[in-house]
BAMARKE-874604 format. One record per residue (C-alpha): x, y, z; residue number from 1. Coordinates in steps of 0.001 Angstrom, whole numbers, always signed. Each point is the difference from the previous one (the first is absolute). Example, Ala and Ser with C-alpha at 12.3 -4.5 7.8 and 13.67 -1.06 7.14 Angstrom:
<pt <+12300; -4500; +7800>; 1> <pt <+1370; +3440; -660>; 2> 
This chain:
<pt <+43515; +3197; +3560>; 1> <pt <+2410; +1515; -2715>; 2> <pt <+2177; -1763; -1935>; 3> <pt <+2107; -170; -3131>; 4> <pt <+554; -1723; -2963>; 5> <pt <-272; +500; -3908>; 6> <pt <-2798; +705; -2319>; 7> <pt <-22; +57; -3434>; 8> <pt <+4717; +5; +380>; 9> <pt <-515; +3397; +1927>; 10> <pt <+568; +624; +3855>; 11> <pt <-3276; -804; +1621>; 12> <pt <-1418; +1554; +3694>; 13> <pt <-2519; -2777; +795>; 14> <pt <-2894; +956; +3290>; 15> <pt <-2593; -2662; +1109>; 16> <pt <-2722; +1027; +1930>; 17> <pt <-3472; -1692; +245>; 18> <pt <+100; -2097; -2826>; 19> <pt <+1188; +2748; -2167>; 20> <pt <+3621; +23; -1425>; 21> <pt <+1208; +3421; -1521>; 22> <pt <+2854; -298; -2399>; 23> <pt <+1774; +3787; -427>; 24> <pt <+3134; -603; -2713>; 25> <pt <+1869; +1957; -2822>; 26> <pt <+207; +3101; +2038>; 27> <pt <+2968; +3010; -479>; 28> <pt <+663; -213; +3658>; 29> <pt <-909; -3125; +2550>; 30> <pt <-3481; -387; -1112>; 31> <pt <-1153; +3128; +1903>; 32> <pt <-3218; +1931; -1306>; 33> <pt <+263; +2693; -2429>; 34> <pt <+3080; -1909; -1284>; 35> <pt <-1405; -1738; -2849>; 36> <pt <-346; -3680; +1177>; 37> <pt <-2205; -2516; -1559>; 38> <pt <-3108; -1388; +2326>; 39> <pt <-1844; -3680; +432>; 40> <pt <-2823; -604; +1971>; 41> <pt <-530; -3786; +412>; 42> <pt <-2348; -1788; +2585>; 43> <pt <-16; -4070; +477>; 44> <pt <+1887; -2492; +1404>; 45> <pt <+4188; +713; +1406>; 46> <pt <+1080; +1318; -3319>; 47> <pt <-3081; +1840; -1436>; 48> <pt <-2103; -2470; -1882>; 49> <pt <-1889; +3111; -2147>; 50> <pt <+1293; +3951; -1079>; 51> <pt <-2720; +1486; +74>; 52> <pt <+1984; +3582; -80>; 53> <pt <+3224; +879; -2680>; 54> <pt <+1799; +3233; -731>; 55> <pt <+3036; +244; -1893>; 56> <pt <+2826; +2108; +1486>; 57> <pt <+803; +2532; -1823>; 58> <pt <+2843; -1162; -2304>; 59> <pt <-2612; -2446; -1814>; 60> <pt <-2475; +2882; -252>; 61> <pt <-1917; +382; +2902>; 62> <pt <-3272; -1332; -939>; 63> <pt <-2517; -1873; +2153>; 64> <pt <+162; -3736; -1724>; 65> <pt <-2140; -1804; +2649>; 66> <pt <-2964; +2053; +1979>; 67> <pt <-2577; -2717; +1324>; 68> <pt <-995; +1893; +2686>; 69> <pt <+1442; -2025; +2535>; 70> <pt <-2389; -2632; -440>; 71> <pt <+1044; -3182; -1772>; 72> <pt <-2122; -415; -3132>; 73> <pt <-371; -3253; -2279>; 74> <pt <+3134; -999; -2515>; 75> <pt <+2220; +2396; +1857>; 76> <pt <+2914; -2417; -459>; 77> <pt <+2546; +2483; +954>; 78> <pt <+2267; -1707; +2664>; 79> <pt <+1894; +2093; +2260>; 80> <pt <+2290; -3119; +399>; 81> <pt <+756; -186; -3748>; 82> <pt <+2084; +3292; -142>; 83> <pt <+1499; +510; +3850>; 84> <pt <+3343; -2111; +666>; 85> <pt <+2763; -436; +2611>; 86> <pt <-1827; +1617; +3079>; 87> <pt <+2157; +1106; +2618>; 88> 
C-alpha cells in the first residue's frame, strides 16, 4: 500500500508491506532512487512503533543516522509517528 504524507515538513512517499513501513522523502525528483531522498525503515503497530533504519537525504548530508539492522533493539525510542504528518 503506498501512500503520502509529510516527514520531517518534506514531501513524504510512504509503502507498507508486512509490518514494515518505508518512508522515502527529501528527494530532487518524486522520491525516485538515485535522486537523493532520505529513507526510514520502521516495523510495529499502523504507524511504525520503532526505526530501526535512517538515512538522511542528501541535502542534510547523506549519512546513515539509524542502522539497527532491522531488528528492534532495547531504548530504540525512535517513533516513526513522531516525525510523519498529514498522510494522504
Amino acid at each position: 500500500m503506498e501512500q503520502f504524507g509529510w516527514f520531517d515538513g518534506k514531501e513524504a512517499r510512504i509503502q507498507r508491506s508486512g509490518g514494515m513501513i518505508n518512508v522515502y522523502y527529501g528527494g530532487r525528483y518524486g522520491n525516485i532512487p538515485g535522486d537523493g531522498h532520505g529513507h526510514v525503515k520502521a516495523t510495529g503497530g499502523p504507524l511504525g512503533e520503532n526505526i530501526v533504519f535512517w538515512r538522511l537525504p542528501d541535502s542534510e548530508g547523506g549519512h546513515v543516522i539509524v542502522d539497527n539492522k532491522f531488528t528492534i533493539m532495547n531504548g530504540n525510542d525512535l517513533r516513526l509517528r513522531d516525525h510523519l504528518t498529514g498522510l494522504f
